[in-house]
Each structure stands twice: as C-alpha cells, then as structure tokens.
N, CA, C and O atoms as a DFTB+ gen file, in Angstrom:
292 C
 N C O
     1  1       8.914      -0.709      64.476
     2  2       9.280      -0.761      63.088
     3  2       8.135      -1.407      62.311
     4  3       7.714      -2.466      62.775
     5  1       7.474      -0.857      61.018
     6  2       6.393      -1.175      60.208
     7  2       7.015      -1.693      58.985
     8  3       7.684      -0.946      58.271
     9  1       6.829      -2.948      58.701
    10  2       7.550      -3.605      57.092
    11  2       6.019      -3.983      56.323
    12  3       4.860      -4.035      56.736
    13  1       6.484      -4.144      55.383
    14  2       5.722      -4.852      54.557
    15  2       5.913      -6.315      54.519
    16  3       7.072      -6.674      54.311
    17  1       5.086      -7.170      54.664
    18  2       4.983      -8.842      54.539
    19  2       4.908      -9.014      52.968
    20  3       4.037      -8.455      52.302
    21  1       5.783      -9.744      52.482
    22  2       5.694     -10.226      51.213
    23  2       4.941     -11.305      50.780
    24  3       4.164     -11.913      51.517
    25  1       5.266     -11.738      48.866
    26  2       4.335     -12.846      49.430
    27  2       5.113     -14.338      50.010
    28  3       6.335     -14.325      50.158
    29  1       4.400     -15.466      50.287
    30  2       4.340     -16.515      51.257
    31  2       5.216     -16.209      52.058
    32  3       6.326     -16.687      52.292
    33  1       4.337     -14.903      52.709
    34  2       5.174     -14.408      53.865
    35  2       6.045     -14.064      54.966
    36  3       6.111     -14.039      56.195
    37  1       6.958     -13.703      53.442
    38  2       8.048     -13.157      53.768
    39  2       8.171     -11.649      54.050
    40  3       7.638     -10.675      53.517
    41  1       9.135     -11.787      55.167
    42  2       9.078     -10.400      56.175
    43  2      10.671     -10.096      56.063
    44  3      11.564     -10.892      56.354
    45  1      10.855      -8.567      55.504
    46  2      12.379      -7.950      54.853
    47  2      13.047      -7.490      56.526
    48  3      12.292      -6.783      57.194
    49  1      13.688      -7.673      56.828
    50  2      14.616      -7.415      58.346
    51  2      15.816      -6.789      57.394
    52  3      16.690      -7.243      56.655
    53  1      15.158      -4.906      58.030
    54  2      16.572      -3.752      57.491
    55  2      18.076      -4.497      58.295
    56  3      18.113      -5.052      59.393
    57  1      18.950      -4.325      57.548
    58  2      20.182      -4.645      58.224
    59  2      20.931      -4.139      59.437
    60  3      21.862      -4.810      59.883
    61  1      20.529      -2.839      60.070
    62  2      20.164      -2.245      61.441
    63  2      19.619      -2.961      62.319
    64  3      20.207      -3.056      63.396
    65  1      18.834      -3.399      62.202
    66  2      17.701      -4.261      63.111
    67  2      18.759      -5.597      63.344
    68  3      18.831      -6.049      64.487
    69  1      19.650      -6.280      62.155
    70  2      19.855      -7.298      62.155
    71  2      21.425      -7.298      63.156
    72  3      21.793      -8.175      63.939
    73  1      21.827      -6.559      62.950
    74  2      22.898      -5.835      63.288
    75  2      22.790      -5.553      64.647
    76  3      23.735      -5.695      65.423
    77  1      21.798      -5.200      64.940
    78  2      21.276      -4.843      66.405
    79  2      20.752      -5.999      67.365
    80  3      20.881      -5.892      68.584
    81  1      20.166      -7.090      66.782
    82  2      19.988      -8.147      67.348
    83  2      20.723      -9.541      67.146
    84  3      20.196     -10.616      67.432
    85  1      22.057      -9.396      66.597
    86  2      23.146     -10.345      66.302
    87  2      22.212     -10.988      65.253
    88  3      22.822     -11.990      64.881
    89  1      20.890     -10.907      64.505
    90  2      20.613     -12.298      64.066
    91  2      21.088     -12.079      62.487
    92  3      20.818     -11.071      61.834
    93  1      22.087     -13.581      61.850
    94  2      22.114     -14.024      60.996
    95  2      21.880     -15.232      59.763
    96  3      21.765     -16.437      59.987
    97  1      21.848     -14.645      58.570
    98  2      21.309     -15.694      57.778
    99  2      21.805     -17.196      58.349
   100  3      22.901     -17.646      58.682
   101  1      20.166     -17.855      58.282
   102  2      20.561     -19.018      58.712
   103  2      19.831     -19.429      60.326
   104  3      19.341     -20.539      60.534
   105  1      19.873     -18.268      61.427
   106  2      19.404     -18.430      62.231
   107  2      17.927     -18.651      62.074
   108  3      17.255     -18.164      61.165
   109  1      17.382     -19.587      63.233
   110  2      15.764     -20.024      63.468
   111  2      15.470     -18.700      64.244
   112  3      16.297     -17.921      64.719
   113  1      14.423     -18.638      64.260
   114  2      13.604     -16.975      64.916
   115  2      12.241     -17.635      65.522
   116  3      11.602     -18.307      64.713
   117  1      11.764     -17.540      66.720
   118  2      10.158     -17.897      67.467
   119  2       9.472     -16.708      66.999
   120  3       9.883     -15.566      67.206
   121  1       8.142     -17.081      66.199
   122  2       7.982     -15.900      65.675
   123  2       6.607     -15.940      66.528
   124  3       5.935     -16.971      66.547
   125  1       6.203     -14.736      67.257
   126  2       4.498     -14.683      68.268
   127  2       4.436     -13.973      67.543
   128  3       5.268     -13.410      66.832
   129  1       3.110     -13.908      67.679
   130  2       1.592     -12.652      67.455
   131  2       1.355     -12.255      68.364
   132  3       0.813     -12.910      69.254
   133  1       1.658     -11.118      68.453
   134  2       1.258     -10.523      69.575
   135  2      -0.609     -10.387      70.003
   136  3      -1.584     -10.869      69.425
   137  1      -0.519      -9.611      71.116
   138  2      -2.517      -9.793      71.815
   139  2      -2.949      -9.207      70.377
   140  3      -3.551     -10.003      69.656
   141  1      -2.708      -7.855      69.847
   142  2      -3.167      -6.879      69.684
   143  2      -3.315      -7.388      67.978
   144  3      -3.877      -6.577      67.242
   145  1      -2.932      -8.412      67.492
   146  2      -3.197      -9.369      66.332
   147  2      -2.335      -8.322      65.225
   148  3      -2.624      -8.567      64.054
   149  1      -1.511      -7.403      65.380
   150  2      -1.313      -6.183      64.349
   151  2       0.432      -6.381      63.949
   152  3       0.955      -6.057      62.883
   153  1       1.164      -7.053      65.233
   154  2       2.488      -7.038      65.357
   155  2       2.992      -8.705      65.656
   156  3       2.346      -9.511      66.325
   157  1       4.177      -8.942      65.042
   158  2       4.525     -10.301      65.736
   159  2       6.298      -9.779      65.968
   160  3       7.125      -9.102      65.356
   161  1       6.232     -10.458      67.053
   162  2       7.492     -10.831      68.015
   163  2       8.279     -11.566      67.540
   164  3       7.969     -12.757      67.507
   165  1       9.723     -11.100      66.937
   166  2      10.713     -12.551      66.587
   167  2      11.748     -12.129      67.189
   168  3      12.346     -11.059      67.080
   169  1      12.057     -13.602      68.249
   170  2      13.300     -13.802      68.908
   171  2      14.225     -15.334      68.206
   172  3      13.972     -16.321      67.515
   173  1      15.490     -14.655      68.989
   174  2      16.423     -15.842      67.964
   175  2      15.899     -17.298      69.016
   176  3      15.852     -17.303      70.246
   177  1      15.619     -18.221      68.259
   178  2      15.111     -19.712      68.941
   179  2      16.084     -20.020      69.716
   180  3      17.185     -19.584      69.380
   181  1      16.004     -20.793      70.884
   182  2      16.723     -21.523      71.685
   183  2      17.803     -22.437      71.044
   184  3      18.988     -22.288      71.343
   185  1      17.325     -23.530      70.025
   186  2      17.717     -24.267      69.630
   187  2      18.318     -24.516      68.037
   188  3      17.982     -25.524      67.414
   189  1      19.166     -23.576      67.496
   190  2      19.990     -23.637      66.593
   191  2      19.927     -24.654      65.713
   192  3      20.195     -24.497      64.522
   193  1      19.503     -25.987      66.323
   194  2      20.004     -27.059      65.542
   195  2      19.137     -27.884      64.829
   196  3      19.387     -29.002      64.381
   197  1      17.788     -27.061      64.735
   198  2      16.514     -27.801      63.867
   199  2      17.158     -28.181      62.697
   200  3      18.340     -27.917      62.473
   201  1      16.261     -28.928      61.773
   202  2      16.425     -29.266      60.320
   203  2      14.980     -28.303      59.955
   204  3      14.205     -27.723      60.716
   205  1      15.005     -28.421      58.446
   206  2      14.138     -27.748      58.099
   207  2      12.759     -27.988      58.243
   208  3      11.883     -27.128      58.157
   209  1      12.521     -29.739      58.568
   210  2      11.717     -30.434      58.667
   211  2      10.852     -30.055      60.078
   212  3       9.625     -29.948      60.066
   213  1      11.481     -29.913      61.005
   214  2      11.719     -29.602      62.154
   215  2      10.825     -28.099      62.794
   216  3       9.910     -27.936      63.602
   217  1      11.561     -27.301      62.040
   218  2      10.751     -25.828      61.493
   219  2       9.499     -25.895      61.093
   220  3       8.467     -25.658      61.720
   221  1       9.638     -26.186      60.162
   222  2       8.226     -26.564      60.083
   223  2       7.233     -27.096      60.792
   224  3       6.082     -26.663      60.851
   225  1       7.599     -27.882      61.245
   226  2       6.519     -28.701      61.559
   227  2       6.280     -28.197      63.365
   228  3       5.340     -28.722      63.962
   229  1       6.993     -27.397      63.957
   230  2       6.809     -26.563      65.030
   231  2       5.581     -25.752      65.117
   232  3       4.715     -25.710      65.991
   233  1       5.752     -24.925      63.665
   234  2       4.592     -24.283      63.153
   235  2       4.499     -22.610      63.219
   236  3       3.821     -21.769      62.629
   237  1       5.617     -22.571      64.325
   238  2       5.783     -20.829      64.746
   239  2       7.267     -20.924      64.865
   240  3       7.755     -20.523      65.922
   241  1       8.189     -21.469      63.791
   242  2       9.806     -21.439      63.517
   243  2       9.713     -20.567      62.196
   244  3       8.660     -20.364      61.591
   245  1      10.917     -20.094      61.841
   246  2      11.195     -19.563      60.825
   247  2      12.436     -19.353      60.738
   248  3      12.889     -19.098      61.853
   249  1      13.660     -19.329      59.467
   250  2      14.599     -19.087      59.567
   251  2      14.663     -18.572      58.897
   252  3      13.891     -18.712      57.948
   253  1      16.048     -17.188      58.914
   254  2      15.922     -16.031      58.433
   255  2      17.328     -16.828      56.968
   256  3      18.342     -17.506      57.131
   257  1      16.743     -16.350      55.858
   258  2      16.955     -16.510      54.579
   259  2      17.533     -14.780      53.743
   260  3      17.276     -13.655      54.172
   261  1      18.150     -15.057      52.788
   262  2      18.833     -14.420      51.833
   263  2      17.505     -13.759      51.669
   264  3      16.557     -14.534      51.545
   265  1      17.159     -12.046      51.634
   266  2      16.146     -11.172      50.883
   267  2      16.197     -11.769      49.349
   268  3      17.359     -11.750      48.944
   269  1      15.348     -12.251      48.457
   270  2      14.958     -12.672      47.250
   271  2      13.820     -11.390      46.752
   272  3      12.711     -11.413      47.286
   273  1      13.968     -10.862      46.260
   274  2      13.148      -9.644      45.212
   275  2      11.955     -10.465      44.863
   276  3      11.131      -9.758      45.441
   277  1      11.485     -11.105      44.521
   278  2      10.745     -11.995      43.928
   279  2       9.211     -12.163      44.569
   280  3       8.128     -12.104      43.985
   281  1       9.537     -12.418      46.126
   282  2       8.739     -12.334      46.976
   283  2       8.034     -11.078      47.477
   284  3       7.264     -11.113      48.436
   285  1       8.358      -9.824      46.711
   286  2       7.580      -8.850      46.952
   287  2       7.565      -7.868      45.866
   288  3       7.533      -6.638      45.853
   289  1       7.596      -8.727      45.003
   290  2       7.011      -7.859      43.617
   291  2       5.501      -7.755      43.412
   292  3       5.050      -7.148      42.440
C-alpha cells in the first residue's frame, strides 16, 4: 500500500487496513524503516500503556490519532 506522508508527518491509515489489523485510535504503533529506506513497518507496540511523554522520547513510537485535514493540505 502507497500513501502520502503529510505534513509533520503524518501518515492517513485507509480504514480497511485498520480494520484488518485491529488497530485503533489511540493505539501506540513501532514504526521501522525498512533496509530499502522507501517503506516503514508499523506494528501495534507491545506496551499500550506509554504516556505521551514516553512516545516520544522512544523516538520510533507513534500513536495513531483522529485523520485532521489540515495536515495534508
């Protein structure tokens, strides 16, 4: 699947995909780069129970948020 990265990159997850991999708003996601530098890998994180602070500061966390229009105008 090919998306467009928005800006402060944000990445749109069709509701199929989301649907297909149980993940919902709210869940943390491990996000890799793959070898091939073109694709990244997001699986739902182990650990549910970060703070936001937390996420961050991991450095390769992300939690999947409400689509906002804004970010890819």
């Amino acid at each position: 699947m090919i998306v467009t990265v928005g800006k402060n990159g944000a990445i749109p997850l069709p509701d199929e995909l989301c649907q297909d991999s149980k993940l919902s708003i709210g869940d943390i996601l491990l996000c890799t780069v793959m070898k091939d530098n073109n694709s990244i890998k997001l699986e739902k994180y182990e650990d549910q129970t970060l703070s936001d602070e937390q996420i961050e500061g991991h450095g390769s966390l992300t939690r999947v948020e409400t689509l906002n229009s804004k970010y890819f105008e």
